[in-house]
N, C-alpha and C positions, 0 to 999 in steps of 0.2 A: 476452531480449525475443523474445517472437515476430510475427514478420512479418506471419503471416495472420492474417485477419480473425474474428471470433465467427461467421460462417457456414461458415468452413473449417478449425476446430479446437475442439476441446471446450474446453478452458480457454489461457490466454493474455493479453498484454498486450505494447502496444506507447506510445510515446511521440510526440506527436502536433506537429506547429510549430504555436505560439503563440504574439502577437508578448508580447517580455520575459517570457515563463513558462514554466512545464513544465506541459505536460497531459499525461494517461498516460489513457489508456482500457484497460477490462479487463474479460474475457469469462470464465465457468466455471459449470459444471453449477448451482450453488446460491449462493446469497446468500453464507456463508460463505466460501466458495471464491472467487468474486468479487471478496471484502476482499483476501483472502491476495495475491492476483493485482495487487491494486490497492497490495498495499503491496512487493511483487517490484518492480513497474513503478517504485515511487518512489524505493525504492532504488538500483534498478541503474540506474537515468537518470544518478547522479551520481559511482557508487564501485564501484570492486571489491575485492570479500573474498577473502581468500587460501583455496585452497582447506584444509578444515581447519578455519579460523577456527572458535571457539565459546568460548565465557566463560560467563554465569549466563544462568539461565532466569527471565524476568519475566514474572509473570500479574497481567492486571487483567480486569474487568470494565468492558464501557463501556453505558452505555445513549443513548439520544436516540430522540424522539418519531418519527421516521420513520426511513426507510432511507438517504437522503442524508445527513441527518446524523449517523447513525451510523455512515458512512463517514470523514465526514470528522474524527467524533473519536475512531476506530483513528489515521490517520494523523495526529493532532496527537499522540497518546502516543507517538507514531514522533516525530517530529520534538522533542518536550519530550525522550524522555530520548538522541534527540542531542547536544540541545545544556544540559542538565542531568549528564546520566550520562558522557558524552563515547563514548555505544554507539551499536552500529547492528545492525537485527536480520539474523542470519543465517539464521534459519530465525522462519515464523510458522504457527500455526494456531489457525483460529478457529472456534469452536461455539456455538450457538445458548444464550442464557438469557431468561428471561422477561424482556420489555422492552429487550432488546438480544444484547450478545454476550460469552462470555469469551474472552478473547487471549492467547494463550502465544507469547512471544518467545523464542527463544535466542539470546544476544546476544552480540555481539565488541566489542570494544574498538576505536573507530573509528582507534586510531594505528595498524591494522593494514590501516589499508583505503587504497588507492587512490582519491584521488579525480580523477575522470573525466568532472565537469562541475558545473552549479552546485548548488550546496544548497539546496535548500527553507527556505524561514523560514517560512512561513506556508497555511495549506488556503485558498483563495478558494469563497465560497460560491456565484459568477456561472458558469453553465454543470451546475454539479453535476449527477448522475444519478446510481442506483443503483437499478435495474428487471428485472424479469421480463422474460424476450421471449420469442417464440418457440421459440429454440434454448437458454432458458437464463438467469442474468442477465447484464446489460452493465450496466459502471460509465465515468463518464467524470467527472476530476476534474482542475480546474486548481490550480496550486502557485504561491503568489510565489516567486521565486527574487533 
């Protein structure tokens, strides 16, 4: 996590109090980079990976009619093959496709993981962001937990 704020670090993400949920807002150079940021923030809200950790590599492509939600459905293929696959990603990166984005996970095996607060079940669509700014884009996304 990092502390400081999208006006005082190029990229980053921190986790924000919300009553009964997890918010995670997150800052970085590009759209892309934003995601990645926003799904670091999701992850490390609730678990930590040994260091090392890595298992298979998962690519999908995700699309949705804007930028909000196609935030929010990287982080639900975060959370299905949680709790489908029994993984969590250790490493992500995402690139631009026509109409959305392609996602490469590298993925650990969550019995390897610590967990360090609540798990996400759910993306909530109330509050969502994912915008250009000034410095950059900034995401801000709530989680049921």
């Amino acid at each position: 996590m990092t502390d400081a704020g999208p006006e005082q670090c190029p990229r980053g993400h921190r986790t924000v109090p919300h009553t009964g949920d997890l918010r995670v807002e997150a800052w970085a150079p590009t759209r892309e980079e934003c995601i990645v940021e926003a799904v670091r923030g999701v992850v490390g809200s609730f678990t930590e990976l040994p260091a090392g950790a890595c298992g298979v590599t998962r690519e999908c492509v995700v699309s949705a009619e804007d930028d909000g939600r196609l935030l929010v459905a990287v982080l639900e293929e975060v959370i299905y093959r949680m709790d489908a696959a029994d993984e969590l990603p250790v490493d992500v990166s995402v690139a631009p496709e026509p109409g959305g984005v392609r996602v490469r996970f590298r993925m650990a095996d969550s019995s390897t993981a610590t967990q360090t607060g609540a798990v996400p079940k759910a993306v909530a669509l109330h509050g969502l962001r994912l915008a250009r700014e000034s410095q950059g884009w900034a995401c801000r996304v709530t989680l049921d937990v």
